[in-house]
N, C-alpha and C positions, 0 to 999 in steps of 0.2 A: 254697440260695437264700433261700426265707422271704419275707417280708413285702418286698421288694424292689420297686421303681416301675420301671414301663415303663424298659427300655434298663437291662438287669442290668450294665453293666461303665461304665456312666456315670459315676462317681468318677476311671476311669482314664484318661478323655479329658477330664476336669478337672484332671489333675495340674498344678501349678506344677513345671515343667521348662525353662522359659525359651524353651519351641516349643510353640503349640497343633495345629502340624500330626503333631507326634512325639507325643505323648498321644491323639490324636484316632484317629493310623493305627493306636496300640496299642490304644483300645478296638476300632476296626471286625478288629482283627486276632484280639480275644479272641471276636467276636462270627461271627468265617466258622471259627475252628478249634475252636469248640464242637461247632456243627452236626455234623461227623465226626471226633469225636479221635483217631481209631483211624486217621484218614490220613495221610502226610504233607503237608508243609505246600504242595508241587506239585497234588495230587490235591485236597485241601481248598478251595483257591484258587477261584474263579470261570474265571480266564483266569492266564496268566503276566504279566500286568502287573499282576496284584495279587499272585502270588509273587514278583514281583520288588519290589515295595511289603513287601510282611513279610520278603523280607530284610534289606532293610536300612534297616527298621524295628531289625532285631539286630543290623547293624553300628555303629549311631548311638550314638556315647556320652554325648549326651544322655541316654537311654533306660539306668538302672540299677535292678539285683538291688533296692540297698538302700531305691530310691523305691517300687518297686514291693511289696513287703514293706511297706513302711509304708503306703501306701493300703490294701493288705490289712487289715493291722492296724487303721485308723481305721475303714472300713468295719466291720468285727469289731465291732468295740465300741459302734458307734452302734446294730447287731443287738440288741448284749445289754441296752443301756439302753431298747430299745425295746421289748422282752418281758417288761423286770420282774425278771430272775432277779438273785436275790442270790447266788448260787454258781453259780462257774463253774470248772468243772475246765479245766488246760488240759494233755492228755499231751505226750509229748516223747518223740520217738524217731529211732532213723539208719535207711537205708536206701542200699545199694549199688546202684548203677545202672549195666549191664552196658554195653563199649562195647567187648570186646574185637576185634569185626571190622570197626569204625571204624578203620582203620589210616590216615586221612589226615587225622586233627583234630588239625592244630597247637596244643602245651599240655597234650592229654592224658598222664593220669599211672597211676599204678596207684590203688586201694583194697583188697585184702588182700596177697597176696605177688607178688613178680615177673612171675608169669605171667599175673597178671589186667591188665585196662584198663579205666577207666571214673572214676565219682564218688561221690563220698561225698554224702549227704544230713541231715541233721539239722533237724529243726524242729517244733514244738508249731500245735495247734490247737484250739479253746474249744468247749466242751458244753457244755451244763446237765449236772445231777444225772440228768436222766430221759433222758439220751441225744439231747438237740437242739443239731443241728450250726449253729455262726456261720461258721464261716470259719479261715481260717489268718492265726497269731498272728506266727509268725516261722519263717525258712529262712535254712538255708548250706551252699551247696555249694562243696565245696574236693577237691583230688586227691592223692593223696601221693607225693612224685617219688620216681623211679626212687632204688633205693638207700634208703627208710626203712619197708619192709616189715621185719617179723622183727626189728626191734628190742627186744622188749619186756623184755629186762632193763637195757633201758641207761633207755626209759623210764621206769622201775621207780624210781630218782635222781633225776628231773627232779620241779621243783615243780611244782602243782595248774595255773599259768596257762602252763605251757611243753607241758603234754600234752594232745594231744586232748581227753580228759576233760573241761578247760574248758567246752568246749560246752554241757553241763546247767547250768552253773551260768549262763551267759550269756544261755542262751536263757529261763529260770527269770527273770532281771533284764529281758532285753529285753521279754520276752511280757506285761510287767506297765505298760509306757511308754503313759500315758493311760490306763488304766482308774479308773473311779470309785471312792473312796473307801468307798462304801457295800456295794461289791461284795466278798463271799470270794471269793480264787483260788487255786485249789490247784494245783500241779506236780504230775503224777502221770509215775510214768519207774515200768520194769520193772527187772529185775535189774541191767543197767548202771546204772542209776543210782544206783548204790549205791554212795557217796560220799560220804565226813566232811565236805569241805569242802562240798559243797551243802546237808549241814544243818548246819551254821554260817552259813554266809553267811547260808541264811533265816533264823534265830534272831536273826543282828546286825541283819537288813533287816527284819523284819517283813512276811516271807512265808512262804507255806505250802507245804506237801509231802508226797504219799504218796509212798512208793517199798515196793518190792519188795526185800526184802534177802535178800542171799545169802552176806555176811559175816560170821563169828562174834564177832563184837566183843567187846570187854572190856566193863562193867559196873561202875560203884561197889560192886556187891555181888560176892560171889564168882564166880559163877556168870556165863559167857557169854551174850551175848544169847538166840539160835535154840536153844540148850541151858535158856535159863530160858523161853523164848516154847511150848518143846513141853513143860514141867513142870506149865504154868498148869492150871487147874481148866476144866471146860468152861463157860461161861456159859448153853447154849441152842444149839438149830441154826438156823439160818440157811438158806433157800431161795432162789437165785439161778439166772438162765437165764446158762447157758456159751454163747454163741455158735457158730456153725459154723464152724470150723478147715478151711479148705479147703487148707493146706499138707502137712495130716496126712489126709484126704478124713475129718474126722468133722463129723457130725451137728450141729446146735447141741441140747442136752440140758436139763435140770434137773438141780441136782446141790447134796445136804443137806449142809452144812458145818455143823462141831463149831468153835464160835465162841468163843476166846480174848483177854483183853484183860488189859493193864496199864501201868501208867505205869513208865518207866527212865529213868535217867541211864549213858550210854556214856560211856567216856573216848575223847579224839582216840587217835587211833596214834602210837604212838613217845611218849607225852606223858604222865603223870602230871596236870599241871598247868593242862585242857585238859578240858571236858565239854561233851555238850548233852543236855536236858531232851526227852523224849518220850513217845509211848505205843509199844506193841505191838500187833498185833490177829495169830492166827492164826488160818487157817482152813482145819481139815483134813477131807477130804470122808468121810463114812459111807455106808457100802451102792454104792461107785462100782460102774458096771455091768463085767460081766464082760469081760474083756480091755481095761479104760482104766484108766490111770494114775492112781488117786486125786490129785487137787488137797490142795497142801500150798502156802498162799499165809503168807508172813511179813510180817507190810507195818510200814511205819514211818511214824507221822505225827508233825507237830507242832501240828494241831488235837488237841485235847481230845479224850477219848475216855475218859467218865466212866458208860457204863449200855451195855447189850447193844443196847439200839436205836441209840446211837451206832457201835458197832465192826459192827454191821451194813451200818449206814450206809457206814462206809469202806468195806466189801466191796464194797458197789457201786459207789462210787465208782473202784473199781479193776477192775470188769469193763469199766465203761465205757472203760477205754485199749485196750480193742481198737479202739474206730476212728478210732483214729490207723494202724493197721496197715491196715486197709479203706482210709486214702486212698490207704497206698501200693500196695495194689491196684489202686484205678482209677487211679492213674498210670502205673504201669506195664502192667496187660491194656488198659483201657478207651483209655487215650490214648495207650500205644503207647509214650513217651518214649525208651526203647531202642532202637526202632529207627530216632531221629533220623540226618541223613547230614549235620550242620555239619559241617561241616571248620576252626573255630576253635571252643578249650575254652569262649571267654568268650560265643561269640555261642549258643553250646547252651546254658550255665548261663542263659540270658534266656530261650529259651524252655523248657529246663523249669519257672522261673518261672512263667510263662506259663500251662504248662500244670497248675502246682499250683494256681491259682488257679482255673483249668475245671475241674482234679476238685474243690477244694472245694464247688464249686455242684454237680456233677453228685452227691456223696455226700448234701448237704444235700436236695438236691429226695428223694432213694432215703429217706431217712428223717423227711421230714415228715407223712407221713402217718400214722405210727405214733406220733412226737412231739406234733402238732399236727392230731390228728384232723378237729377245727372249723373250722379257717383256709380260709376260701371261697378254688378253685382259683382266681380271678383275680388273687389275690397273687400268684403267680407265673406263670400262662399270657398271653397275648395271648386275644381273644374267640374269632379262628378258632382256634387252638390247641387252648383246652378244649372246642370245640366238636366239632371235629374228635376227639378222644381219647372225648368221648361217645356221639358218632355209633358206634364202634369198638368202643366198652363195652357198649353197650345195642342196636344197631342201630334207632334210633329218631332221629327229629330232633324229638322232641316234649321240646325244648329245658325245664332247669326254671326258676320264676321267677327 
């Protein structure tokens, strides 16, 4: 949320849609399914004549993915121009979303092999450097019909805009529509994104890029990338908090990394004739505690990365993509999305829309107070609100000035 004015979804019931009554019912719609995300949209409701109002709020084709993403996105960015931050990371990651026991949603398709049912997800959202959340940048959700599971050696032939794949580089161009000139944005993507064509495209576009590589790439010099990235010299250690991994039930930790840097030139694949200009940074962890898997991060940028406080810097910049994976925790524990019951693919793809734009605020409020320790609670409370949450805190109503 953040610095937000009275009526947090007010943009969306200003949308230009060519109906002020279809924008209006979608704000008051983002504004009752807040209150309990974890409901369905029956149980959430007030009465059934207001679930019968947010349905077909989602049957209205007025009412699209692509307007709704783009007020996200404008909202996003009026955030970040209003904080001051000159760097904005923006991660990019997928996320499968389970529908196997929806067996009546006309449209539905699979996402990994045959026996699965559900959606595929994909899309970036905007931090600062110090972990303070704006919003979501960009989203697409698609399904893969029946019959194009287990393909992947035929994908293997297909070019860069015929495969999946695409996606990083799309949403890398999309997540950048309107942002100020003054502002750095980095793409940061983990292992999948590890992909020649999305650092070219930035290199042709004049954009930027961490990722995570886990490709052995060729080099202008002899020597392979991760085989020359694990040869380098130590620079210094580096001290960063790991997060809590609640997939793996671990702890969020401290953890000293042996800090590596240098500048390379890769060749494309299959190509002689074909390179791009980057650096390296690794970072392999010292003294990991006993029975965790030492951290071994390879990362790739195309910022500059010319002294040990720079290639630090990237480090952090790349813990920071874990909370792109926290949103899709509260999308999926906090608001439930899986256990939606449409029974059309396109009128579920609008409310999990919907509902990415409630976990963006619900992830944002969870981390402003560590970001934004200063920022007086009635940037985002109402009066009873904070007043109420004091009472609760303090048992006191000896209210402060």
């Amino acid at each position: 949320m953040g610095e937000q004015e009275k009526g947090k979804y007010r943009e969306y019931g200003e949308m230009e849609i060519g109906d002020k009554r279809v924008s209006k019912r979608l704000e008051k719609t983002m504004e009752t399914l807040e209150k309990e995300p974890g409901l369905t949209v029956c149980s959430a409701s007030s009465g059934r004549y207001e679930a019968k109002a947010i349905y077909r709020l989602l049957k209205n084709p007025k009412l699209t993915i692509e307007t709704m993403v783009k007020t996200s996105r404008e909202r996003t960015i009026e955030k970040i121009v209003e904080s001051g931050e000159k760097v904005i990371l923006l991660p990019q990651d997928t996320a499968t979303l389970d529908y196997i026991g929806l067996k009546e949603c006309e449209g539905m398709g699979t996402y990994y092999n045959e026996a699965s049912r559900g959606i595929l997800e994909h899309g970036s959202i905007a931090i600062s450097e110090k972990g303070r959340i704006f919003g979501l940048m960009e989203q697409e959700l698609w399904t893969r019909e029946l019959g194009e599971s287990g393909k992947a050696s035929k994908r293997k032939n297909k070019s860069i805009e015929e495969k999946e794949s695409v996606k990083w580089q799309e949403t890398m161009k999309k997540s950048m529509n309107g942002m100020p000139e003054d502002v750095m944005c980095v793409t940061v993507c983990d292992r999948e994104g590890d992909i020649y064509e999305l650092f070219k495209a930035a290199e042709l576009e004049g954009m930027y890029y961490l990722v995570r590589i886990t490709q052995n790439r060729r080099t202008t010099e002899t020597e392979k990338l991760l085989d020359y990235a694990k040869s380098l010299e130590s620079g210094g250690v580096c001290v960063v908090q790991i997060p809590r991994d609640t997939r793996n039930n671990r702890k969020a930790r401290e953890a000293k990394l042996s800090i590596k840097y240098s500048e390379v030139t890769i060749r494309a694949p299959y190509s002689k004739n074909d390179s791009i200009r980057a650096w390296v940074v690794a970072a392999e962890e010292i003294d990991a505690p006993e029975g965790i898997e030492p951290i071994a991060w390879y990362l790739l940028t195309n910022v500059p990365v010319t002294s040990f406080e720079e290639s630090c810097a990237r480090v952090n910049w790349y813990v920071q993509r874990w909370k792109i994976e926290r949103f899709h925790y509260v999308l999926k524990e906090v608001c439930k999305v899986e256990k939606s019951q449409e029974r059309d693919v396109e009128r579920l793809k609008k409310l999990i829309t919907i509902y990415s734009i409630i976990s963006m605020n619900i992830l944002s409020l969870m981390y402003l107070s560590r970001t934004c320790p200063d920022m007086l609670c009635d940037t985002v409370f109402e009066e009873d609100e904070w007043k109420l949450l004091y009472v609760l805190a303090n048992e006191s109503v000896d209210f402060p000035p």
